[in-house]
Each structure stands twice: as structure tokens, then as C-alpha cells.
C-alpha positions as CSV (number, residue, x, y, z in Angstrom):
1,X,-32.2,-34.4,-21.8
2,X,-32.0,-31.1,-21.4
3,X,-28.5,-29.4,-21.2
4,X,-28.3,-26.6,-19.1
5,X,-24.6,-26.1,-19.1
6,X,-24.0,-25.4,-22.4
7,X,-23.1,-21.5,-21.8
8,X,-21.4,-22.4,-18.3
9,X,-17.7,-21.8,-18.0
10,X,-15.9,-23.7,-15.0
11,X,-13.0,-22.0,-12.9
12,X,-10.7,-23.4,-10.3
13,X,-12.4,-24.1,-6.8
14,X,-12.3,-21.5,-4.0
15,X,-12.4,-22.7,-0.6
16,X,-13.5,-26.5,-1.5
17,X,-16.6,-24.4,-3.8
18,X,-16.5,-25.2,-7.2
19,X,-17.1,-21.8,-9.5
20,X,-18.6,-21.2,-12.6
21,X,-19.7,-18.2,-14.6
22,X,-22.2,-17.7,-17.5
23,X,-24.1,-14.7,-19.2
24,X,-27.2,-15.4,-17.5
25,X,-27.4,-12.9,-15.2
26,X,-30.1,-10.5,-16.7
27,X,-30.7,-6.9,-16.6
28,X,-26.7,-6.2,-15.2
29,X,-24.6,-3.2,-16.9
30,X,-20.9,-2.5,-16.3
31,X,-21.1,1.0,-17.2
32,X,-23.2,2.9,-14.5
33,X,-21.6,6.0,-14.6
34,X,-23.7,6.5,-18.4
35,X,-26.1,8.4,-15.9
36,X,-22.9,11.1,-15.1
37,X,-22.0,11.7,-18.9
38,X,-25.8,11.4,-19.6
39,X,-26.3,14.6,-17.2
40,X,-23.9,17.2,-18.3
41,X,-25.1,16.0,-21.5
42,X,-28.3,17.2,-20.3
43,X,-26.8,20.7,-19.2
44,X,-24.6,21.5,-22.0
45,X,-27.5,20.3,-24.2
46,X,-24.8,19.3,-26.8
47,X,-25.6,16.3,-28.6
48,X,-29.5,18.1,-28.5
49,X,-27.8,21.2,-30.5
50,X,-25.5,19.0,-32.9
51,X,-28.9,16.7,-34.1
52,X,-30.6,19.9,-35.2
53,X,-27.6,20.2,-37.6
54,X,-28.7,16.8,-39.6
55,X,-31.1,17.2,-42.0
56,X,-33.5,13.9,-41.8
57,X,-34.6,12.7,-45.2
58,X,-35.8,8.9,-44.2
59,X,-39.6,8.3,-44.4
60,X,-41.0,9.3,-41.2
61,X,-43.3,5.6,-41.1
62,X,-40.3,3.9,-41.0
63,X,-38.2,6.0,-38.5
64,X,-37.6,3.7,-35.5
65,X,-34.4,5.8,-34.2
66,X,-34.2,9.5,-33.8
67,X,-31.2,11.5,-35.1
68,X,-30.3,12.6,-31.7
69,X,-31.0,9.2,-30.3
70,X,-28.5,7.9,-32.6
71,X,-25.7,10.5,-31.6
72,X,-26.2,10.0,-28.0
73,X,-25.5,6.5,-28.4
74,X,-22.5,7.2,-30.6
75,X,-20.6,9.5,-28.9
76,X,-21.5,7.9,-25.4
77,X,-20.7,4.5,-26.6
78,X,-17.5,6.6,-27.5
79,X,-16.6,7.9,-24.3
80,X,-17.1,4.5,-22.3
81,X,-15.0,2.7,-24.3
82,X,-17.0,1.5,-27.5
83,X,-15.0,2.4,-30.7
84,X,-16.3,-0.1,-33.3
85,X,-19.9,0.4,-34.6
86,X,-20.1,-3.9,-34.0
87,X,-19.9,-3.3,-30.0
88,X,-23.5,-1.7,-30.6
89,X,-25.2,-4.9,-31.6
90,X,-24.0,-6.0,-27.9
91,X,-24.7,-2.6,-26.2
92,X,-28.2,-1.2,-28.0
93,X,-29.9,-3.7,-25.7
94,X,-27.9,-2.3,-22.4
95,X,-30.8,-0.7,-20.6
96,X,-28.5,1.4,-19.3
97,X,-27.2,2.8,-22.5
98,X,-31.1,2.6,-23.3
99,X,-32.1,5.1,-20.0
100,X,-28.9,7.5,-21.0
101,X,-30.4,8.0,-24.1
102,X,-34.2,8.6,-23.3
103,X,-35.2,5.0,-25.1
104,X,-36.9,2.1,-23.4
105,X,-36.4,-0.4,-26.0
106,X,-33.4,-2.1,-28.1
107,X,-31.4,1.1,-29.6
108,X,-30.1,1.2,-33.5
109,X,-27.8,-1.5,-34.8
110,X,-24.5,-1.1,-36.1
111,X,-25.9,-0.6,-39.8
112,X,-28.1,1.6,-39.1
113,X,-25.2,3.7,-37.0
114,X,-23.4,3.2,-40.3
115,X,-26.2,4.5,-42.7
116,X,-26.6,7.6,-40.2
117,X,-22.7,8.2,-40.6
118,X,-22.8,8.0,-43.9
119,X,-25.3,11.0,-44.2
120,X,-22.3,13.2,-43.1
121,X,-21.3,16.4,-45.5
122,X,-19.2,19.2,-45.6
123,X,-21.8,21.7,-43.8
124,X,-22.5,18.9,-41.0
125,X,-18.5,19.2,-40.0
126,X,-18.7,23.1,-40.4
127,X,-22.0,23.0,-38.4
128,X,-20.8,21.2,-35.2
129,X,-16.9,23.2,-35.1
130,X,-19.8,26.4,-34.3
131,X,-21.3,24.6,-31.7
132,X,-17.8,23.2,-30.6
133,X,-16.9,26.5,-30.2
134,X,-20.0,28.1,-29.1
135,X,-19.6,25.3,-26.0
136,X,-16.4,27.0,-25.3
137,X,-17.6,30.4,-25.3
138,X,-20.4,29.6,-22.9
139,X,-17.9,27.9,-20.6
140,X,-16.4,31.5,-19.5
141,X,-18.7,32.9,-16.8
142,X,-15.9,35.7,-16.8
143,X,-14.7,37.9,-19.6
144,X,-11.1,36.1,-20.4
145,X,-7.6,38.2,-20.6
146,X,-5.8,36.2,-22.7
147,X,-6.5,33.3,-25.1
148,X,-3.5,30.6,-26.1
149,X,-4.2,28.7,-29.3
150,X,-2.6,25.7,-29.9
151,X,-2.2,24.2,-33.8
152,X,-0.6,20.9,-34.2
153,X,-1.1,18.1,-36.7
154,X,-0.5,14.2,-35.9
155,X,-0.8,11.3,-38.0
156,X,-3.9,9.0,-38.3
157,X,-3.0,6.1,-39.9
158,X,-5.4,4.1,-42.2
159,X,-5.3,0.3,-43.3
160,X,-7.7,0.1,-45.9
161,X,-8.6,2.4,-49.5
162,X,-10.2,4.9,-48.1
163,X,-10.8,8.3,-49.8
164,X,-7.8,10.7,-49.1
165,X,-5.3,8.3,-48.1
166,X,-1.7,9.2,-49.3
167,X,1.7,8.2,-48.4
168,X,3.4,10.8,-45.7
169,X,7.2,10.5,-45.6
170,X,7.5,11.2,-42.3
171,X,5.2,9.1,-40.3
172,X,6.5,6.1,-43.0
173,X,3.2,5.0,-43.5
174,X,-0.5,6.0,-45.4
175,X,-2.0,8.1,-43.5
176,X,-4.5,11.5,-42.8
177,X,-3.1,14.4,-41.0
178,X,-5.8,15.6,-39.0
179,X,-5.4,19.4,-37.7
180,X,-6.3,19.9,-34.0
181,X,-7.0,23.1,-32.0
182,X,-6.7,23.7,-28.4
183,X,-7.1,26.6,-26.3
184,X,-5.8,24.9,-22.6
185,X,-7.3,21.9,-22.3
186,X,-10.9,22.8,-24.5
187,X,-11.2,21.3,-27.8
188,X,-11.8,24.2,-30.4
189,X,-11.5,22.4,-33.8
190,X,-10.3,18.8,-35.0
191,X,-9.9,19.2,-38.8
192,X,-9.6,16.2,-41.1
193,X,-7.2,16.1,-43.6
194,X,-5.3,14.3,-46.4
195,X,-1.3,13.9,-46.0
196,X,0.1,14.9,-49.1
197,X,-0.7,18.7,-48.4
198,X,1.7,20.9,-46.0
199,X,1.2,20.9,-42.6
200,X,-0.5,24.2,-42.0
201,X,-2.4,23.7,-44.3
202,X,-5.6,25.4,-44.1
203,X,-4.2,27.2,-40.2
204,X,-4.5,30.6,-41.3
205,X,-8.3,30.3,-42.8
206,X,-9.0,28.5,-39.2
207,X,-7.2,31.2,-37.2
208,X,-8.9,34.0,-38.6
209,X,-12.4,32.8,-38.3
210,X,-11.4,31.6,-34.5
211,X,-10.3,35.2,-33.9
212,X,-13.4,36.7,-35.8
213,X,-15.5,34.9,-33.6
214,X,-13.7,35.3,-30.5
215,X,-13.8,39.3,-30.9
216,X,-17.4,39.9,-31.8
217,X,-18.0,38.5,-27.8
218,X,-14.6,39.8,-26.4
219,X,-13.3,42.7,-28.2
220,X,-10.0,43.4,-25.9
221,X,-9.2,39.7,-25.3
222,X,-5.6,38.9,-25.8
223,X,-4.8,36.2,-28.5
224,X,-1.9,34.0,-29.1
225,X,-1.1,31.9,-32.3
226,X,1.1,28.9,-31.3
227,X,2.7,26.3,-32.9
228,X,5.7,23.8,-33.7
229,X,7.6,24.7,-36.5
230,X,5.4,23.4,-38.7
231,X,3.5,26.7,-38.4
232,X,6.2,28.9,-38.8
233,X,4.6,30.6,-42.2
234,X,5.5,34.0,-43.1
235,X,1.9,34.7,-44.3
236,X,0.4,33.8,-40.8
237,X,3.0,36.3,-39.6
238,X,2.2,38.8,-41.8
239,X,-1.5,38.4,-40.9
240,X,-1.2,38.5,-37.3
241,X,0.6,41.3,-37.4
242,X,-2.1,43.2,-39.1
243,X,-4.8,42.0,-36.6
244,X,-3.2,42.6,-33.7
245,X,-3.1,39.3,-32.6
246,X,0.4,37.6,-31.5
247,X,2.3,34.4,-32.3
248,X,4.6,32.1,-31.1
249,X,6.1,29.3,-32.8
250,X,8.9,27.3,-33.6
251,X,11.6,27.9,-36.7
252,X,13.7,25.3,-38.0
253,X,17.4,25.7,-37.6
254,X,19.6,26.5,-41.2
255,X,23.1,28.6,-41.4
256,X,22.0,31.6,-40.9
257,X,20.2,30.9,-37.4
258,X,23.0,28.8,-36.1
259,X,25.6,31.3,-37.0
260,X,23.9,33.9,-34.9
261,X,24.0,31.6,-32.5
262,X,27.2,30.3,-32.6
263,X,29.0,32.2,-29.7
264,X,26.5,31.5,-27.2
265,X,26.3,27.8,-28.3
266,X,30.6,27.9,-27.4
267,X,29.8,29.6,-24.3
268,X,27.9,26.6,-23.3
269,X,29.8,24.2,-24.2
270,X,32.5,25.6,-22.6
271,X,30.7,25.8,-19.1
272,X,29.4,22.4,-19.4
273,X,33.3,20.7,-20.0
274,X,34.3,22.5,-16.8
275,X,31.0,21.5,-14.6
276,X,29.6,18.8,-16.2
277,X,26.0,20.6,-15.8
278,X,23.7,21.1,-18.7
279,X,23.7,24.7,-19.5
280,X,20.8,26.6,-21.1
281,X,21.9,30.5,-22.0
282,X,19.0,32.5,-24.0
283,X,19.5,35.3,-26.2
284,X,18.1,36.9,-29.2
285,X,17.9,38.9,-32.5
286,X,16.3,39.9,-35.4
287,X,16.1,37.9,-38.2
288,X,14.3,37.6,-41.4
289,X,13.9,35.3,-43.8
290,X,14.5,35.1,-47.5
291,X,10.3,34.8,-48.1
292,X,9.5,37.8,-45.2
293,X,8.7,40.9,-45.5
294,X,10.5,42.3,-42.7
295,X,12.9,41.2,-39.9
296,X,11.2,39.2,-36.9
297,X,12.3,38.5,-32.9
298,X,13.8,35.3,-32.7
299,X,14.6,33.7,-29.6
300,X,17.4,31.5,-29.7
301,X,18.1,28.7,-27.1
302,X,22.0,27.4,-26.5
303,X,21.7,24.1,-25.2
304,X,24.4,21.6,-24.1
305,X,24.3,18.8,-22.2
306,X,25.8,15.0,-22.0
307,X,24.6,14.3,-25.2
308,X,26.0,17.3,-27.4
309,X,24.8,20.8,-28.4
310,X,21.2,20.6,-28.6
311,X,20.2,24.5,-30.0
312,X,16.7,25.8,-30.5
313,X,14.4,28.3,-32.1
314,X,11.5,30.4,-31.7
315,X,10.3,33.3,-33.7
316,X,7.6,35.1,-31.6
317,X,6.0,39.4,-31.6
318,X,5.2,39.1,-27.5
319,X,7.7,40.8,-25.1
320,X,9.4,39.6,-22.1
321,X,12.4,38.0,-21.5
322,X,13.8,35.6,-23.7
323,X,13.9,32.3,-21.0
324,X,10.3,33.3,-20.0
325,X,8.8,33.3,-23.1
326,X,10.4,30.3,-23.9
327,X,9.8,28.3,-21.2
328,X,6.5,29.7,-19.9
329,X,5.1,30.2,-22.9
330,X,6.1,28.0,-25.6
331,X,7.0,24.7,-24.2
332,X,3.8,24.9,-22.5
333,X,2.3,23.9,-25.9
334,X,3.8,20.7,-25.3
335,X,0.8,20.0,-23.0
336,X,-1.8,20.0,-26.3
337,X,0.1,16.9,-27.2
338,X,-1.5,15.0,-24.0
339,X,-5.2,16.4,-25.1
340,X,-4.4,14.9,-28.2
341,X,-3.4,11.6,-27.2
342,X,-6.2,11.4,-25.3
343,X,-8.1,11.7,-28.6
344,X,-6.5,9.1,-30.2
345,X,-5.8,6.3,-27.7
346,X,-8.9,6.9,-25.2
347,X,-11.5,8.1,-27.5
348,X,-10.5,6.5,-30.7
349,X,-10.4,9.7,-33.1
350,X,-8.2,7.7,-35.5
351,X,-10.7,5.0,-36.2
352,X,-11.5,6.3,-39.4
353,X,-12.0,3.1,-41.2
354,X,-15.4,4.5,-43.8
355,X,-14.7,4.2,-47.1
356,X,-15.4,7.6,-47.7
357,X,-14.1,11.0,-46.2
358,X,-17.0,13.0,-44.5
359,X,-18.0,9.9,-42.4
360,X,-14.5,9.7,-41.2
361,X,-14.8,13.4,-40.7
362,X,-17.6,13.2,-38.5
363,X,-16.1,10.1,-36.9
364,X,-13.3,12.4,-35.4
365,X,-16.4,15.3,-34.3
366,X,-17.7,12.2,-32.7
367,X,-14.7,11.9,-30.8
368,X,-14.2,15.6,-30.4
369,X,-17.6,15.4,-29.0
370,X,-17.1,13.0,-26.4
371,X,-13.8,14.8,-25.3
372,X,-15.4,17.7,-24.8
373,X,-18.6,15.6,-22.2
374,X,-15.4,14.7,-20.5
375,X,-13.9,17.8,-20.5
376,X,-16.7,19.4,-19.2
377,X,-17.3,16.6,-16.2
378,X,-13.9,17.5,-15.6
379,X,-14.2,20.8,-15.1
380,X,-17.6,21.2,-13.6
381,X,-16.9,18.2,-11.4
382,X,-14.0,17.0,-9.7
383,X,-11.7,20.4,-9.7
384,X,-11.8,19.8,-5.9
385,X,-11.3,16.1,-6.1
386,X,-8.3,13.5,-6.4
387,X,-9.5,13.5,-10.1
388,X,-8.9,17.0,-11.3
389,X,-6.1,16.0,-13.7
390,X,-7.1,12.7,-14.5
391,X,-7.2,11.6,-17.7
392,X,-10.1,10.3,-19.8
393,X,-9.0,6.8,-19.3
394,X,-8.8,7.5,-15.4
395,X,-12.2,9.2,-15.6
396,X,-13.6,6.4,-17.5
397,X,-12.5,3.4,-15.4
398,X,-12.8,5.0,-12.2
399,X,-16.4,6.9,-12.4
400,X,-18.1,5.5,-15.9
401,X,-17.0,1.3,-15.0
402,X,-19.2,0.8,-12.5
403,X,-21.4,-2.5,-12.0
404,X,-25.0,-2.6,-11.6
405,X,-28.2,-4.3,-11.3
406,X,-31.2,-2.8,-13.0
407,X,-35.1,-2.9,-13.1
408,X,-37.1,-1.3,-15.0
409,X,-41.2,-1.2,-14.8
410,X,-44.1,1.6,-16.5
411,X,-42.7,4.0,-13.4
412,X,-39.6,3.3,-12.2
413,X,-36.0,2.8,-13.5
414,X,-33.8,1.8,-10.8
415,X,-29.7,1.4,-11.2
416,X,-28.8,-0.8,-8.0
417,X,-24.7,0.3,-7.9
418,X,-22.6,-2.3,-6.8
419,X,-22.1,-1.8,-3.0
420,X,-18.8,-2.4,-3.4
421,X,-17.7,0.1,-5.6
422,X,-14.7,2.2,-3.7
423,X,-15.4,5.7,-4.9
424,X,-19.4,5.9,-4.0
425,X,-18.4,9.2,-2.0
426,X,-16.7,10.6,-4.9
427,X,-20.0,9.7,-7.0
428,X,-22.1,11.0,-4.8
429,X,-20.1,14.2,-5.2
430,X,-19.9,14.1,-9.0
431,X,-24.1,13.8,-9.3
432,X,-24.4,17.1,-6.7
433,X,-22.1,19.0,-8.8
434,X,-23.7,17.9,-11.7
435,X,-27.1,18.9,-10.6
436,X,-26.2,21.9,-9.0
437,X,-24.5,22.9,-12.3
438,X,-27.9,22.0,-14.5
């Protein structure tokens, strides 16, 4: 007898009709937005650039997978969703994923994804932060003013004995404290490191070739250092100065800070018992610390409000008015920490489970890589849509998550969308843009 319901799964009835469901349905992807990232893929010709990085010692007789065939498939996987290298053994035989990546047969497994990985080195990571920034050079079809660079660090926590993994007593957990650079809302650089080193470690190297690079194709352009403080380091200071570039970053509070402080932090409090209003008053001074060379500008912030004196502390070389530069210029840093999350929880930049530390490394490019697709769609795309802010999980549910029914014959490759998808308009809109752009 032959049992044809073995894969069938039964639901409760609708309308007096019973309802089942079953994997059966054939040549049917939930992602057919690949053909969007899969396009400005196309015109940034980034993952084309990044393959000519690898260097491809396999025999070529038994080369079944191209480097940039692989990469595609990894960072787009990436960007709609895929993390683990397992979902490929599902999703290399998506002809979907197939036609985003120029392939019209079964694309590499998850251990062959892994072997590839595993070919990662210190030049790779080196190679693709040029084309990183290279992309965000090219993005500028004017000569920029001013450009904001944001440093922070955040913990990627590991679970297993992987290479570099060391206690950090802050985070209260084993971890790598990856360094991350934003300029707005483009990636620059996302820098793997171990935990037991300090913060900044490393941010001054980064800062100077950014600023090399930035000046041999915009001498005059304005640049700003900024940072928690974390990055408060005398030597950066001392750097900048001599370049001619400018900083703004936090300091931590100690005696000396809070005494110059003190009569503007009564002041507050003062206020604040008589109207009950959270009072911010702004002042500042020169101060220098014992490990500087000279005396800086810090900007001091007296804060109080219902739950107690809350003062604060920037040491900066701009000009301008104390509450300006600290509220216009550095809390807007505070924005970097949303690129970042998106990193982490969207595009998975902390799954850096490899055993050993350049694969992790390029496991975070990876995700640098697809966050910067994203960006770009962004960008290029939907400025004058509903979607101009949305996040990468937005832009992935909304535009990528789309079902469809495909064919696929010696001439044609058809993607039937689902007719019931509720943004067509807005898609129809993306892939204009998106061609108009190429």
C-alpha cells in the first residue's frame, strides 16, 4: 500500500474543509527580494571586488564552486536571514538563491562554505576594509565638508574554545571585543579583537590610515575623532592635534573634574528643589591631565534631575558653544550604537563560533558586507519611501520575504511574486531605482 501521507501535517478545518500542509510544493522560495540585494550587488560590484582578494589554491578539475559564487551565497544568505553555515544545505538548492548568484544548479554545502572560511588570513581582512572603504568613497558624488568618525567597541560573546577568547570583567562573560567604525550610518571598518587588551586598542593605527586615505581624495575635508570615554587617550589627542584633525570624546569623572564642577552642579540642584524640573547648565574649562602634555577644553555637563546629580564629561579641540557641541555633536554618537545592533542582532556579526580567529574575522566582514548591500539599498532606494529609516530587519521582512513560484527552462527564469504581497508598488519602485542607479 502505498502511503502518501507520510509528510502531510493536518490542521483544524476552515469552513467545514479539512487543511493540510506538506513540503511538496516544488520550485517555491520565500525570499524573492534575493533579485533586489542581487542588483545593487551587481552595481556596487562588491562581492565581484572582494573575490579577487582570495587567492584560489584548489585544483582547478575539481572546482565545482567559484570563490565569488561562494561569497555571494554567504553574505546574501546573511542578509536574508541565514546565519548558520547548516541553513545552506536547505537553501543551496533554492533556485532563487541559485539565479542571485549566477548558478543553475545545487550551490556549495555547508562544508565546503566552511573549508572556504577557513582560507581566511590576515591580508584577506586588510584587503576587504580597502574595498569597505573604497565603497564609501565612491558613494559621494559630491566633495564632503565634514566627516564624523565614530569608534566604539561591544562585546561578542563566545561559547566554545575558540582562539582569542578571554574573560572581560565588564561584560561578566568570555568574550571578543570587536572594534567598529562608522562614519553616519556607512560601515568603515569592523575590527576583530581579543578582550583582555584596552579598549582602544589599535584606534589610533585605524584613525590615521582612515585619515591618510581620506586626504589623498579630499584634501580640505573636515574630520572628527569621536568616541565614549573609552577613547579618551592622550596619545590620540596628541596626534590629532598635530594633523589637524579634531576630536570629541568622553572623559571619565575623578576629583579633579568634579571639583571644577562643583558650583554649577549646586546651582542645579538648587533650581531643581525649587521647580522640580530637570536642569542641565553647561560650562567649561581647561584641564589637563596628569599623562598630557598640555591643558585641553573640557566641557562639563551639570545634570540634576528626580533621580540625583547626574554630571558629565567631554574633552573636545572644536569650537562652539558648550550645549551645542554637546548635544549636537556628541550625543549624536549615540546613533552608531543602532548601526551596531543592527550588526549583531539582524546580521549576526557575533556568530563567531570557528575554532580559529581569521575565519571569525572574516565571519564579521561577512556581516560588514551584507550591512553595507543594505546600506546601500537604503540609500539608493527608498530615501523617498515609508522605508527610509527602516531598519535591516524592517528591510528584510518587508522587501527580501516575499513568496514566489518559479520556473526555470534553457531560456527563461521566471519569479511568479505572490499576488498578494502588499508592498508590490513599493517593489516596483525599489527595481526602477535600482536600475536606474546601475
Amino acid at each position: 500500500m502505498t502511503n502518501c501521507t507520510i509528510n502531510q501535517l493536518t490542521f483544524p478545518r476552515s469552513k467545514k474543509r479539512n487543511v493540510y500542509a506538506n513540503f511538496d510544493g516544488g520550485s517555491i522560495t520565500s525570499d524573492g527580494g534575493v533579485l533586489l540585494l542581487r542588483e545593487i550587488d551587481r552595481s556596487l560590484k562588491l562581492t565581484e571586488q572582494v573575490a579577487k582578494i582570495f587567492k584560489d589554491e584548489r585544483d582547478p578539475a575539481y572546482i565545482e564552486h567559484t570563490i565569488e559564487t561562494m561569497l555571494k551565497q554567504r553574505i546574501y544568505g546573511i542578509a536574508l536571514g541565514y546565519e548558520d553555515l547548516n541553513d545552506h544545505d536547505a537553501i543551496r538548492k533554492d533556485i532563487a538563491f541559485q539565479t542571485a548568484v549566477n548558478q543553475d544548479k545545487n550551490l556549495a554545502s555547508s562544508p565546503t562554505l566552511c573549508r572556504f572560511e577557513n582560507t581566511a588570513n590576515r591580508a584577506v581582512a586588510v584587503a576587504i576594509h580597502k574595498i569597505m572603504i573604497d565603497q564609501f568613497i565612491a558613494s559621494f558624488n559630491e566633495v564632503p565638508t565634514e566627516l564624523v568618525l565614530d569608534f566604539d567597541s561591544t562585546d561578542d560573546i563566545v561559547h566554545g574554545d575558540q582562539v582569542g577568547k578571554y574573560y572581560h570583567g565588564y561584560y561578566r562573560n568570555y568574550c571578543f571585543l570587536p572594534l567598529y567604525v562608522f562614519c553616519g550610518k556607512q560601515l568603515l571598518v569592523s575590527y576583530l579583537r581579543t578582550s583582555n587588551k584596552d579598549a582602544a586598542l589599535h584606534s589610533r593605527a585605524i584613525l590615521f590610515l582612515l585619515v591618510k586615505r581620506f586626504r589623498q581624495v579630499w584634501p580640505n575635508v573636515k574630520i572628527i575623532f569621536r568616541g565614549d570615554s573609552g577613547f579618551c587617550r592622550h596619545e590620540m589627542f596628541e596626534w590629532a592635534d598635530k594633523n589637524n584633525v579634531f576630536y570629541i570624546t568622553g572623559i571619565a569623572q575623578n576629583p579633579n573634574l568634579k571639583k571644577a564642577l562643583a558650583p554649577l552642579m549646586t546651582e542645579a540642584a538648587v533650581t531643581f528643589e525649587q521647580t522640580k524640573q530637570k536642569q542641565r547648565l553647561f560650562t567649561d574649562f581647561q584641564y589637563g591631565a596628569k599623562t598630557w602634555k598640555r591643558k585641553r577644553r573640557i566641557i562639563g555637563k551639570a545634570e540634576h534631575t528626580s533621580e540625583g546629580a547626574n554630571p558629565r564629561f567631554i574633552v573636545t579641540n572644536l569650537e562652539g558653544s558648550s550645549q551645542d557641541l554637546y548635544d549636537n555633536k556628541y550625543c549624536a554618537r549615540g546613533n552608531m550604537e543602532n548601526r551596531i545592533k543592527d550588526q549583531q542582532l539582524y546580521l549576526f556579526s557575533d556568530r563567531t563560533s570557528c575554532s580559529n580567529w581569521w575565519p571569525n574575522q572574516l565571519r564579521l566582514l561577512f556581516s560588514s558586507l551584507a550591512y553595507i548591500l543594505l546600506e546601500r539599498l537604503r540609500e539608493c532606494a527608498l530615501q523617498a519611501t515609508e522605508f527610509a529609516q527602516a531598519s535591516i530587519e524592517t528591510i528584510r521582512l518587508k522587501i527580501f520575504k516575499i513568496g514566489a513560484v518559479i520556473t526555470r527552462n534553457t531560456r527563461t527564469i521566471r519569479f511568479m511574486l505572490s499576488s498578494s504581497y502588499p508592498y508590490q508598488a513599493l517593489f516596483k519602485l525599489i527595481y526602477e531605482q535600482l536600475m536606474g542607479f546601475g
